[in-house]
N, C-alpha and C positions, 0 to 999 in steps of 0.2 A: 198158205195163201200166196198167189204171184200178183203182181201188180203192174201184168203187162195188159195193155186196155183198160185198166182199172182209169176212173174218173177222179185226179185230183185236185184239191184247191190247195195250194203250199202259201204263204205268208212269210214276209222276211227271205225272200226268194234272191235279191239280190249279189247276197254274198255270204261268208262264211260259214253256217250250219246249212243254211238255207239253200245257197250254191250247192253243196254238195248232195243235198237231198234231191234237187231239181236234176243232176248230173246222173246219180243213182238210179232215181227212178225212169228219168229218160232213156237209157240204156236196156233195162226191162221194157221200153215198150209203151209206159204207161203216159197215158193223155192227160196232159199239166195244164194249171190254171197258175198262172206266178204272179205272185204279187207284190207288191211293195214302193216305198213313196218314191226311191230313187229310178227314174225313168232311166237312165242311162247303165246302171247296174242293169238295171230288169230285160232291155231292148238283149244286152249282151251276155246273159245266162239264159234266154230266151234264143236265142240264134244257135246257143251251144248245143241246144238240147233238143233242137229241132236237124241238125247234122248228125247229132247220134240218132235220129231215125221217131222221134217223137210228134205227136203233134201237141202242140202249145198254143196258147194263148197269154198275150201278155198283157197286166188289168191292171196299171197305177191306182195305190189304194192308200189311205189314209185310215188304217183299221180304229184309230179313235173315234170316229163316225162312223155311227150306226150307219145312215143311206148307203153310205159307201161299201162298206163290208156287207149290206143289202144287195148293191149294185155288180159286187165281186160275185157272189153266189147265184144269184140270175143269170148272169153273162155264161159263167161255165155252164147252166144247168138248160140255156138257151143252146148252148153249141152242140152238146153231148148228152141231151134230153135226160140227163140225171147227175147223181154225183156216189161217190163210192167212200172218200176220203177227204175229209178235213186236215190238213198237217199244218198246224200252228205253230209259227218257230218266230215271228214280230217279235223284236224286244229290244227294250233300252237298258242302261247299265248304269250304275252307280259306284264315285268311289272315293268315298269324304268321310270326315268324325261328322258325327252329327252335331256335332257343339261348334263347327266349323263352317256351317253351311247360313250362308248369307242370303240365299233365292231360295225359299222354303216352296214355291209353286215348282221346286221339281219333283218333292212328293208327286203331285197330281199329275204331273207328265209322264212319270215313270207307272205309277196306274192306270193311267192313260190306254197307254201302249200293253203294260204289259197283263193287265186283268183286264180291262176291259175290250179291250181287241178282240183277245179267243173268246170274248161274253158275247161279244156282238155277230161276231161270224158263225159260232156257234147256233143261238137263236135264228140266224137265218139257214147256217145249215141243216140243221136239224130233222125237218122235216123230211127232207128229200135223203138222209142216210138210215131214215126209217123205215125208208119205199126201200132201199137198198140195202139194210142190214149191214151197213156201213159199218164206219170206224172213225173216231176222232184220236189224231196224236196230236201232243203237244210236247215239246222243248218246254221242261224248265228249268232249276236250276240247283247245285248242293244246295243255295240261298235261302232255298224252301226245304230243305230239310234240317239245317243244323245254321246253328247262332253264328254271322257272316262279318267280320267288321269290317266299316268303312262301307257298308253296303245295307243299311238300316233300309230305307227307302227300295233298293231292288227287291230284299228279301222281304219287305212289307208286300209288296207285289205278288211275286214267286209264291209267297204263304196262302195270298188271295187264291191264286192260281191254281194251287193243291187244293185248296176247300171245297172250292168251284165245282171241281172236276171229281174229286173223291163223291159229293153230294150226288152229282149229277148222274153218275155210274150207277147210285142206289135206283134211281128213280128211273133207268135204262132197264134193267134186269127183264128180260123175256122177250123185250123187244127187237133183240138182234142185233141191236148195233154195242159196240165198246169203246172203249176208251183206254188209251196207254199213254202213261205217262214217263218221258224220259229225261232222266237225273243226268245231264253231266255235273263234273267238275268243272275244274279250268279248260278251256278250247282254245286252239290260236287261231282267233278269227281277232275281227276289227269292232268288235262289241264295244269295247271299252272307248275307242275310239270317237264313240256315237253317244257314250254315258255321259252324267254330267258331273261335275265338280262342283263343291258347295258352292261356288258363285253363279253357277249357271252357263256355264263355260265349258267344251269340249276340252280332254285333255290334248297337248301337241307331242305327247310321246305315250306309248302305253304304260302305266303305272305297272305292269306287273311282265316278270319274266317268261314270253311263253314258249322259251325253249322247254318247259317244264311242262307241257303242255300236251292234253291229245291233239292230232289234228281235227279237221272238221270233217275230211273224209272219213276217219274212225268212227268220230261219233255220229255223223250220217248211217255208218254202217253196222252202227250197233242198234240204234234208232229204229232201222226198216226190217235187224232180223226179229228185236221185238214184238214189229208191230204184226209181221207174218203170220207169229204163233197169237195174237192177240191178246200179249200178254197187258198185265195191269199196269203194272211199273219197270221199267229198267235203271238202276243207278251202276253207273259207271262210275269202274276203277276201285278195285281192293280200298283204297286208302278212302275214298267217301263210304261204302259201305259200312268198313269198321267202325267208323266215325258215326254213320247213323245208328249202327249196332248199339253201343257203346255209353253214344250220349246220356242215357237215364240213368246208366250207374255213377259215371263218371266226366260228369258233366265238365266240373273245370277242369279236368287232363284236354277234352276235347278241345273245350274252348281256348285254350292256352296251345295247342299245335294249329285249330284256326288261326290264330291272331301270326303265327309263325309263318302260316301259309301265306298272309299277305304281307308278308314283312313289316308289322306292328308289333317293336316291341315292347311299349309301355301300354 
């Protein structure tokens, strides 16, 4: 599959997975729908990707409301009388003990955002990549595959998020359209940035090293060869793979090079 003309809705469009997906796919050609709350990110991944030869639309969106993520899917389906592709990449981060978290209402902001978003988009997409034997991707996280510390609340999300879509896949079969689901790791984007800390508070530095890190153009660019073959799932990087491999035998080796990986050593 190419995804030059293809119709898409991208989400979380303004920067790091998202940017580069928007960047990606502009390049092939394909007609972007971008989304996301930061108007001023959105205005300026929008202009980038209309100089590489695309046409875009830029749609400030608040994917925790339904109207809105309603409003997002009409607009593109108004401009280019259909839709082809859903790419969900919206999301918040978390990075706290949980025995340490004082604003317990970030649980539901990080739900918020990150299950209920691709539910509400979804539901509005849906029908229109049924007319088109479309395709739903979504970004999500190791968090949703293996035991995450410091990230109780993202990976309660992320785990949502697999259920969601694993279920939803069943209930697709024969009708044309799929679903692919893609695992990074760690990415050096500004996620963390945006995540909350047990008080409710953004961090003012990133808690974790992402010199160790893929970039986001990689994992943009593993994401879209994915979604090509319309595969199920993609997890990135040897070291998460093994890790999911692994888990049922040896669960606390796992969870013990987790805890390493975020530099928790007790």
């Amino acid at each position: 599959m190419q995804f030059k003309d293809k119709r898409i809705v991208l989400t979380g469009a303004a920067g790091g997975i998202g940017e580069a997906l928007a960047r990606q796919l502009a390049s092939e050609g394909a007609r972007l729908a971008l989304a996301d709350l930061n108007e001023e990110g959105l205005q300026k991944v929008g202009q980038m990707c209309q100089e590489l030869g695309s046409e875009v639309i830029t749609i400030p969106t608040d994917v925790t409301q339904l109207e809105q993520c309603q409003a997002l899917i009409s607009k593109a389906v108004e401009t280019w009388g259909g839709l082809d592709v859903f790419l969900s990449n919206a999301g918040l981060s978390m990075w706290s003990r949980f025995e340490d978290v004082t604003d317990i209402s970030i649980f539901e902001r990080i739900l918020a955002v990150n299950y209920f978003g691709p539910l509400y988009c979804t539901y509005a997409a849906l029908p229109y990549l049924r007319e088109s034997k479309g395709m739903i991707v979504a970004i999500t996280s190791s968090s949703g595959k293996l035991a995450a510390p410091l990230h109780s609340g993202y990976a309660a999300s992320k785990h949502a998020m697999h259920g969601f879509f694993d279920s939803l896949r069943t209930e697709l079969v024969g009708t044309g359209v799929t679903i692919t689901l893609s695992v990074p790791l760690f990415v050096a984007t500004r996620i963390r940035f945006h995540g909350y800390q047990g008080d409710g508070t953004h961090p003012d530095q990133d808690p974790y090293d992402d010199t160790k890190s893929m970039t986001a153009e990689e994992a943009a660019r593993i994401t879209l060869k994915a979604a090509r073959k319309r595969r199920r799932e993609v997890v990135m990087t040897l070291e998460l793979k093994a890790g999911v491999k692994l888990r049922p035998f040896i669960p606390r080796l796992v969870e013990h090079f987790s805890r390493q990986k975020v530099g928790l050593k007790t």
